[in-house]
C-alpha positions as CSV (number, residue, x, y, z in Angstrom):
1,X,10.0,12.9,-34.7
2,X,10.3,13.0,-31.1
3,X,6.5,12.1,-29.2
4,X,5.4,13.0,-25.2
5,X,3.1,11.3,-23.8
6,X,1.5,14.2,-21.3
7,X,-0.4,13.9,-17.8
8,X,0.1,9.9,-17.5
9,X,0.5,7.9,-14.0
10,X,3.4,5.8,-15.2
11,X,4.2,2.9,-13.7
12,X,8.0,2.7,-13.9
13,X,10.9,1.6,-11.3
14,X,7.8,-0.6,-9.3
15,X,6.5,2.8,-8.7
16,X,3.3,4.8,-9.9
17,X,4.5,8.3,-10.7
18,X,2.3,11.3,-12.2
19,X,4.9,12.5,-14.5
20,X,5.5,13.0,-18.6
21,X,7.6,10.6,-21.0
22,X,9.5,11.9,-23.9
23,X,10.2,9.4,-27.0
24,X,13.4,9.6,-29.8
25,X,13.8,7.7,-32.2
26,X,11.7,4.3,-30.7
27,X,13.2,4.4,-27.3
28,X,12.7,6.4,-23.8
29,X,14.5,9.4,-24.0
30,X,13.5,11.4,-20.3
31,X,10.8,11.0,-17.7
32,X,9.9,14.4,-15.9
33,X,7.6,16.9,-15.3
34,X,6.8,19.5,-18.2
35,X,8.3,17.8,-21.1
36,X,7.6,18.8,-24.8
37,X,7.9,17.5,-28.1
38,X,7.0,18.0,-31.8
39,X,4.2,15.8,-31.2
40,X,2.1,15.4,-28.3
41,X,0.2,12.2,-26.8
42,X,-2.3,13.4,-23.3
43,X,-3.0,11.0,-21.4
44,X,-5.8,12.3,-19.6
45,X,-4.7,11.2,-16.1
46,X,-4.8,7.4,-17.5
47,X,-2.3,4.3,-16.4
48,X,1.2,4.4,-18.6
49,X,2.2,1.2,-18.5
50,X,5.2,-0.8,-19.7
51,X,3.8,-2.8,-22.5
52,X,2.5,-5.9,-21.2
53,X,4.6,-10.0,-21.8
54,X,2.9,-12.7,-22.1
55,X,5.5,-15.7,-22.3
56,X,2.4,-18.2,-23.9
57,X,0.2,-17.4,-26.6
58,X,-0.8,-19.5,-29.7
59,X,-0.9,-18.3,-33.1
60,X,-1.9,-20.9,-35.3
61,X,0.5,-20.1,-37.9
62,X,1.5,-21.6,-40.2
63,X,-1.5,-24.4,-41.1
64,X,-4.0,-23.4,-38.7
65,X,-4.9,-20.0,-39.6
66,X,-8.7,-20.5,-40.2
67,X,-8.0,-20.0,-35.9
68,X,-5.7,-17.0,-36.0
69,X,-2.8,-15.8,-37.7
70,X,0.5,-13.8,-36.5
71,X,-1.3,-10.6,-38.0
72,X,-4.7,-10.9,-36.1
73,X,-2.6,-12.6,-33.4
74,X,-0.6,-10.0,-32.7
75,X,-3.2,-7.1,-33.3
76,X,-5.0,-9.1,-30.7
77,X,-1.5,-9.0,-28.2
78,X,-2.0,-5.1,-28.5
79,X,-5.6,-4.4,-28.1
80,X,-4.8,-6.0,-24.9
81,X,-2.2,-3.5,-24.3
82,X,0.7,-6.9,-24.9
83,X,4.1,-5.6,-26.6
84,X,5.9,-8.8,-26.1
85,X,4.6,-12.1,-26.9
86,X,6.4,-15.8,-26.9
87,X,4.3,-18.1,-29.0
88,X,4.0,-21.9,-29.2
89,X,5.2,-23.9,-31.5
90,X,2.0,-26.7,-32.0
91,X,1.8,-25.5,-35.3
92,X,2.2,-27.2,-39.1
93,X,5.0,-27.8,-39.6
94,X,6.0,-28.1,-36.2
95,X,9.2,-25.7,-36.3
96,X,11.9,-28.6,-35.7
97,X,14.7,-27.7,-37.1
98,X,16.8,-24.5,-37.6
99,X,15.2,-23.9,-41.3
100,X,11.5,-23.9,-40.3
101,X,12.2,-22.3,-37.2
102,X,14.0,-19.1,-39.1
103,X,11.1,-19.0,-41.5
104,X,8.5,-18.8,-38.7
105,X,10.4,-15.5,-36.9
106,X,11.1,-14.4,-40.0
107,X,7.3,-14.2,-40.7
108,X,6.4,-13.3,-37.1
109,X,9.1,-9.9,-37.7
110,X,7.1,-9.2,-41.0
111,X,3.4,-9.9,-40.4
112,X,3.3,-9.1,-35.8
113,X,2.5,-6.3,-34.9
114,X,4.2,-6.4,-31.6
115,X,7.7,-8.4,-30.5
116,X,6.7,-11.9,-31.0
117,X,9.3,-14.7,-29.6
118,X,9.2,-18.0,-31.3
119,X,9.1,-20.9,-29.0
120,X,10.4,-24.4,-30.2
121,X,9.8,-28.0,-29.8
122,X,11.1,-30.3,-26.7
123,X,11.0,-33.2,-29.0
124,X,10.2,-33.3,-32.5
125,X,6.7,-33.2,-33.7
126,X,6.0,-32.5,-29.7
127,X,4.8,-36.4,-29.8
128,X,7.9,-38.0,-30.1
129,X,11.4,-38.9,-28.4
130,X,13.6,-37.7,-30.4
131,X,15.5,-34.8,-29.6
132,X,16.0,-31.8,-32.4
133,X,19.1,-29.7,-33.0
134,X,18.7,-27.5,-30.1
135,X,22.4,-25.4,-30.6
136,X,21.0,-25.1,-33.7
137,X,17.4,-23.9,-33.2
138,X,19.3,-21.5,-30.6
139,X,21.1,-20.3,-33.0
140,X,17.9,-19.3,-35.5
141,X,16.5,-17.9,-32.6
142,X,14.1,-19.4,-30.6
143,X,13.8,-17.7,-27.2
144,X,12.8,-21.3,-25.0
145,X,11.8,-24.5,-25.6
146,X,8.1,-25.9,-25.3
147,X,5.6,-28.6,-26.7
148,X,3.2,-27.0,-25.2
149,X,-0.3,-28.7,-25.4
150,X,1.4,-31.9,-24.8
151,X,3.0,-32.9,-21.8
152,X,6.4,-34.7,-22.5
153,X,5.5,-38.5,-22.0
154,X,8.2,-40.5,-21.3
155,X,11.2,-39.9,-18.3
156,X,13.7,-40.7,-19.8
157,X,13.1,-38.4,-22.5
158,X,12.7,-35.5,-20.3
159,X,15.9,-36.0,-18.8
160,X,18.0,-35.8,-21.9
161,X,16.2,-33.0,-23.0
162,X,16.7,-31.2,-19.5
163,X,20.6,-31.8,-19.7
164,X,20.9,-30.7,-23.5
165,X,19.1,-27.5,-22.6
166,X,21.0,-27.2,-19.8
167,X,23.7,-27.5,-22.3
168,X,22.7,-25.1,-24.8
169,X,21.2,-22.4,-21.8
170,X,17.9,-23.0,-23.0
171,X,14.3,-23.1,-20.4
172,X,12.1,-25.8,-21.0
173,X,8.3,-24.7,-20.9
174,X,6.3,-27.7,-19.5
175,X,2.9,-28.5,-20.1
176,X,2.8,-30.6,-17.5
177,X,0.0,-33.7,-18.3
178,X,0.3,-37.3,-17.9
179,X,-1.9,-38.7,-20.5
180,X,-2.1,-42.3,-18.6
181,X,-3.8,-40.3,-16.1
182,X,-5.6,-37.5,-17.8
183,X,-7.4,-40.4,-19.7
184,X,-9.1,-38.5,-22.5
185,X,-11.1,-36.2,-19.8
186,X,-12.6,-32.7,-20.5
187,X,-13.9,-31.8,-17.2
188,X,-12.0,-31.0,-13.4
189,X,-12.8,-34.0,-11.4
190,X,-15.3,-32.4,-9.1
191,X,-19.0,-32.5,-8.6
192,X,-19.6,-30.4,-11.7
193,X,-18.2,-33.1,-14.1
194,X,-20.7,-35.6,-12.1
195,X,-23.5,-33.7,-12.3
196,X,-23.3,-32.7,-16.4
197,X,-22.3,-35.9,-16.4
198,X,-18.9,-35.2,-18.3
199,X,-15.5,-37.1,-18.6
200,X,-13.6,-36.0,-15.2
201,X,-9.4,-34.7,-15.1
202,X,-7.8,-35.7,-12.0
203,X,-5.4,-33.1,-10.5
204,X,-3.0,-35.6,-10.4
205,X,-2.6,-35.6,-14.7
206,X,-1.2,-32.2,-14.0
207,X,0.9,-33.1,-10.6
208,X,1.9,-36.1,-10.9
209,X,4.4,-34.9,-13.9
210,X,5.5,-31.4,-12.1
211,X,6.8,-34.0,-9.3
212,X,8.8,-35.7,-11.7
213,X,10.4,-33.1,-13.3
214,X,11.2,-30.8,-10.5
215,X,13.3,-34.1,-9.6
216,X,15.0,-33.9,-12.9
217,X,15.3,-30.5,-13.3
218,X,17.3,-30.5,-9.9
219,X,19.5,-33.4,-11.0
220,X,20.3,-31.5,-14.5
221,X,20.1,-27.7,-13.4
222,X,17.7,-26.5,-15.9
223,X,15.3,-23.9,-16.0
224,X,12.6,-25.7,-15.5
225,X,9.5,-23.4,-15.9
226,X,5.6,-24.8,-15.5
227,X,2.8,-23.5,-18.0
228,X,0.0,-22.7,-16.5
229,X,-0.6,-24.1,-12.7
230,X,-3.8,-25.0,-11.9
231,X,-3.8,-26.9,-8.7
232,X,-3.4,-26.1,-4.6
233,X,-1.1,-29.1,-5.2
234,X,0.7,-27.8,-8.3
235,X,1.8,-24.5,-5.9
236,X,2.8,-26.4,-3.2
237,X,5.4,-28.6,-5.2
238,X,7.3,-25.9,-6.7
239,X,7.1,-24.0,-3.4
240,X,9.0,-26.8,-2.0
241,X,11.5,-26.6,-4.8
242,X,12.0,-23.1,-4.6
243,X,13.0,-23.6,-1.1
244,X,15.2,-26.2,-1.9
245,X,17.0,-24.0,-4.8
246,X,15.8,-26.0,-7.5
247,X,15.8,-23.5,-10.6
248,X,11.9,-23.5,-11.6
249,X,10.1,-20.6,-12.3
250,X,5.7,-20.9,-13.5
251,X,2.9,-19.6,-14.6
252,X,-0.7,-19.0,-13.8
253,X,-3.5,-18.4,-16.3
254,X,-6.3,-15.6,-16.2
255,X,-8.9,-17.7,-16.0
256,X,-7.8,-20.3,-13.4
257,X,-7.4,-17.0,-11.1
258,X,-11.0,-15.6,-12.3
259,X,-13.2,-19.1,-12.4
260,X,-13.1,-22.2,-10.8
261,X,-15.6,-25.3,-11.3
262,X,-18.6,-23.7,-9.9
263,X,-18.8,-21.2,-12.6
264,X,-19.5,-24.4,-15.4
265,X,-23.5,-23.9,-15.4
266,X,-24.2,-25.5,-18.4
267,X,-22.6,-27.6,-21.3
268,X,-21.0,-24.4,-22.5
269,X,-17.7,-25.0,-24.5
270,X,-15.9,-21.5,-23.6
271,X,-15.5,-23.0,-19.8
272,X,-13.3,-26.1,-21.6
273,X,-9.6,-25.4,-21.1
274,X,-6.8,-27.6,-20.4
275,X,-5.9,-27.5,-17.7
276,X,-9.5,-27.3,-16.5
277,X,-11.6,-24.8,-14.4
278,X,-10.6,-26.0,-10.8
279,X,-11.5,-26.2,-7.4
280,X,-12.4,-22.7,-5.0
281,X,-9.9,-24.2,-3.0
282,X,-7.5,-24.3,-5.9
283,X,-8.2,-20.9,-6.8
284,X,-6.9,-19.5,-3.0
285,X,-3.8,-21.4,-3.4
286,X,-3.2,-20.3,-7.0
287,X,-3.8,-16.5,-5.5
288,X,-1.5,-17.0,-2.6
289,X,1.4,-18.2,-4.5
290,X,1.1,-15.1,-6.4
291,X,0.9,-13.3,-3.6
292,X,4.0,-15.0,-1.9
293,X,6.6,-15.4,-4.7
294,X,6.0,-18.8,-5.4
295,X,4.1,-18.0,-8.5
296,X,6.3,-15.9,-11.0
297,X,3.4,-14.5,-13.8
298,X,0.6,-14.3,-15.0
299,X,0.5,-15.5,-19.0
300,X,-2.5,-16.2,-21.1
301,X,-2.8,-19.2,-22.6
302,X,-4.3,-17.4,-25.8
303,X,-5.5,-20.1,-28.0
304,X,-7.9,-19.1,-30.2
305,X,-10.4,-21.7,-32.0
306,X,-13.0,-21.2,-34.8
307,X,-16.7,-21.6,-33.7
308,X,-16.8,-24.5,-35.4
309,X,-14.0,-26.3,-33.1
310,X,-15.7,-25.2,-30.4
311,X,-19.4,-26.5,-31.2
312,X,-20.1,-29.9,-29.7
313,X,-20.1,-29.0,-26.4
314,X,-17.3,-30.1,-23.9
315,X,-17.2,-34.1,-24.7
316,X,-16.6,-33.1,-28.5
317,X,-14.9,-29.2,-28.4
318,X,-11.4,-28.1,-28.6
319,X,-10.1,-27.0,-25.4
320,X,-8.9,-23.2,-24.9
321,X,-9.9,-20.1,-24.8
322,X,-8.6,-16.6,-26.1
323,X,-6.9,-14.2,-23.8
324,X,-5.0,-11.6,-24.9
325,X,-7.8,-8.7,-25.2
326,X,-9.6,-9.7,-21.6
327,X,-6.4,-10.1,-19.4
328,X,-5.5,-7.2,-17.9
329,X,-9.3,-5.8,-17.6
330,X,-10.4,-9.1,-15.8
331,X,-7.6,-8.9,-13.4
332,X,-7.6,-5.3,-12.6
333,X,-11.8,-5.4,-12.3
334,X,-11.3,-8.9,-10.0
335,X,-8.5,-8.3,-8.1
336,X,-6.8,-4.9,-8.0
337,X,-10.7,-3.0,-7.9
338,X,-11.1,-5.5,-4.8
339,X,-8.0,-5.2,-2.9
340,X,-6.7,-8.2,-3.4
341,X,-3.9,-6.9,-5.5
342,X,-2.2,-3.9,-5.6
343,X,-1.9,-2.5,-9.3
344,X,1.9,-2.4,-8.8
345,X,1.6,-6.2,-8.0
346,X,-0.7,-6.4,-11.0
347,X,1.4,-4.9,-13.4
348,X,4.8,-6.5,-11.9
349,X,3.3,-10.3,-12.8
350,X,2.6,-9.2,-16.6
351,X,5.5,-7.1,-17.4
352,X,8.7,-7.0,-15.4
353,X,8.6,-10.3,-13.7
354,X,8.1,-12.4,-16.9
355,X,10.9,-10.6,-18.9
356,X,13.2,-11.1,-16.2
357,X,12.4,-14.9,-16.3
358,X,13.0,-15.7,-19.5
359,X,15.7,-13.3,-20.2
360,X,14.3,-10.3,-22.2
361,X,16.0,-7.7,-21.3
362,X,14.2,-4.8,-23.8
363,X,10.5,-5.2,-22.4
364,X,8.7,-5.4,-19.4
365,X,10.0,-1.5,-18.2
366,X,9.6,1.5,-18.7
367,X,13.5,3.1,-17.8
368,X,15.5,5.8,-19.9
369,X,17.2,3.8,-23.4
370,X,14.4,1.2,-23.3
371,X,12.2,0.5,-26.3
372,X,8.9,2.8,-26.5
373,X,6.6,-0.4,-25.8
374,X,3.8,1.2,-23.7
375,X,0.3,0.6,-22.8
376,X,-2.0,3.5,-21.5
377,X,-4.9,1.7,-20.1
378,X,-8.2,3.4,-18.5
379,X,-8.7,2.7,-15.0
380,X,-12.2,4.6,-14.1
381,X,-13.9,4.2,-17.4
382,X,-16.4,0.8,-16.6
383,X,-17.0,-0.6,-20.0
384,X,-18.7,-4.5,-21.4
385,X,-16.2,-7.0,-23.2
386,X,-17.9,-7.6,-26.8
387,X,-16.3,-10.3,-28.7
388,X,-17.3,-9.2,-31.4
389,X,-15.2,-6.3,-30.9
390,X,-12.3,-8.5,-30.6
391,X,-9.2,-8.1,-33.0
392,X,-8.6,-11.9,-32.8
393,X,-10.3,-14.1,-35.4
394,X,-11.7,-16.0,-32.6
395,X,-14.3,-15.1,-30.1
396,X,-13.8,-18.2,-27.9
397,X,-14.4,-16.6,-24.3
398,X,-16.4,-16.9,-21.1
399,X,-15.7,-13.3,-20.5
400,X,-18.2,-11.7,-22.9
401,X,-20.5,-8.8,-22.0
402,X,-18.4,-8.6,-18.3
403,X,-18.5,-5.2,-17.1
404,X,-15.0,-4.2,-16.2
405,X,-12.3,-1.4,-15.9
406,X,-8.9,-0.6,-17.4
407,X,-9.7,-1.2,-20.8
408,X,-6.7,-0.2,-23.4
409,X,-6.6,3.3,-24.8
410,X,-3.0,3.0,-26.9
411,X,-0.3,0.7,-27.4
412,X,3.0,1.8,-28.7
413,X,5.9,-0.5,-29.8
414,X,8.8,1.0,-30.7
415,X,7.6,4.3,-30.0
416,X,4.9,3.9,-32.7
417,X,1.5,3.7,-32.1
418,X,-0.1,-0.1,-33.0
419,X,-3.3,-0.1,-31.7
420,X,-5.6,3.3,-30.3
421,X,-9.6,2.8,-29.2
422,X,-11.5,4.6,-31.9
423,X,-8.9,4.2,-34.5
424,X,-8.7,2.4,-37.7
């Protein structure tokens, strides 16, 4: 049964059009004025939106899903308005070779709710040096290559991974951390950590690493792509490389665009992330390589905990944070409300941009024979986050009770509707 969605502002083309969009059969079939159908969606005015790609989530599953699961992962991706998800593989088993790795999409296709891309390891166990099959966990299906959570220790070991993906036309997904130097810290380095008297992170645990590797990613030609940047630092390296045609694309988190440092007024364990909450400073740069190319995305970073990981306060918590259901209403409240983005801009970082990067060419648009994957978001109607509203298991956020805007009406994938506010 074909659907129209009615009286939308689409965003389609990098372009904000007031115009109706006709669905057959799971994909776009027309985009025009005075469309009809058998059955009829009106927007009420409201943002149509590509669905939404986030290129780094965490789903716990399999062996940690007291945390989350792929169900309440992905039900989480689309309350967010998220179609397209690419999640981490620092889960147990690890998904090392071709076998577990085919089990794990094969559950993520029965139990997600939206497209969910399985990531897998640089290095097996993401703690070791020893290289898994990588034509072979291609071939299974993983979309790049991460051990995300874990920054890959050794050189040498990097380099041989970087020219076998190379190889295989694989990206490698760097959490970029030198342990040496990050020393078992919970805190930015910064007069916050001194006066809660907390474990400090020098920028240079994150830095020090993205040097190294934007050195062998241009000796091996890899796509060399940087999880979440954190650092003024961090933005001017890969600026540098960019210019110099090394192929590295990178990411920046939600939160490291919405909080820095100063925010941390108490031992509260939903400010501990890794990276940490940085500088003001840090925060400019981070939005100014956005703002000038240098910065590709915007990705979450959604790693759900149980309250229990999370008591202890931030010597003894888990790091992370959840991220899927507060994105895209944090950003547009922070930055597009206040000018400092354009929505277009907005939307271009979590849709199109990130499926062009890592090569996924059915999401991230909204264009005549693409998948239905849409988002219809609520730009006028101000609203509170509740966590306990939250679709995730976990409720790990500094965001709760913010007042924002664009909050998610529906989210189709496929053409069929997976998540609608009020519904079951």
């Amino acid at each position: 049964m074909a659907t129209v969605i009615k009286n939308g502002y689409i965003y389609t083309g990098g372009e904000i059009v007031h115009s109706d969009l006709l669905i057959k059969n799971g994909m776009i079939a027309a985009i025009g004025k005075n469309l009809t159908a058998e059955k009829e969606i009106n927007a009420q005015e409201k943002l149509v939106s590509p669905g939404l790609v986030d290129v780094h989530v965490h789903y716990r599953d399999p062996g940690q899903t007291e945390k989350e699961d792929v169900r309440t992962g992905s039900l989480a991706a689309a309350h967010g308005g998220f179609t397209t998800v690419c999640a981490m593989p620092n889960v147990d088993p690890v998904p090392n070779t071709p076998d577990l790795l085919a089990k794990m999409i094969q559950n993520n296709h029965k139990a997600g709710l939206v497209h969910i891309l399985q990531y897998a390891p640089i290095t097996v166990d993401e703690d070791s040096k020893e290289i898994p099959d990588y034509a072979g966990l291609k071939k299974a299906g993983c979309v790049a290559l991460s051990n995300d959570g874990k920054g890959v220790q050794d050189a040498q070991t990097m380099f041989l991974a970087m020219q076998k993906a190379r190889k295989n036309n694989l990206l490698i997904a760097e959490h970029a951390q030198d342990d040496s130097l990050f020393n078992h810290g919970v805190m930015n380095d910064g007069p916050t950590a001194r006066l809660l008297k907390q474990e400090p992170i020098t920028e240079l645990a994150e830095t020090t690493q993205i040097a190294r590797d934007l050195l062998l990613a241009e000796k091996t030609g890899v796509h060399y792509h940087v999880c979440h940047v954190s650092t003024k630092t961090s933005v001017e390296l890969i600026r540098i490389a960019k210019s110099h045609g090394i192929n590295v694309t990178c990411e920046v988190a939600p939160h490291h665009l919405l909080l820095g440092e100063e925010n941390i007024s108490k031992d509260d364990s939903n400010f501990k992330m890794n990276p940490p909450l940085r500088t003001r400073e840090d925060q400019k740069a981070l939005i100014a390589g956005l703002l000038d190319g240098t910065i590709d995305m915007i990705a979450t970073d959604h790693a759900p905990h149980t309250a229990k990981d999370k008591q202890g306060g931030f010597k003894n918590a888990a790091f992370g944070i959840v991220g899927s259901e507060t994105a895209f209403s944090e950003l547009y409240t922070k930055f597009v409300k206040t000018g400092t983005f354009t929505l277009q801009q907005l939307l271009n970082w979590l849709t199109f941009a990130p499926a062009k990067a890592f090569g996924l060419k059915k999401a991230g648009r909204i264009a005549i024979n693409q998948p239905a994957d849409i988002a219809i978001f609520n730009l006028e109607q101000k609203a509170a986050i509740n966590s306990s509203d939250f679709k995730s298991k976990a409720r790990n956020t500094p965001f709760n009770q913010d007042l924002v805007f664009g909050q998610t009406e529906l989210t189709m994938v496929d053409g069929k509707i997976v998540f609608q506010k009020g519904g079951k």
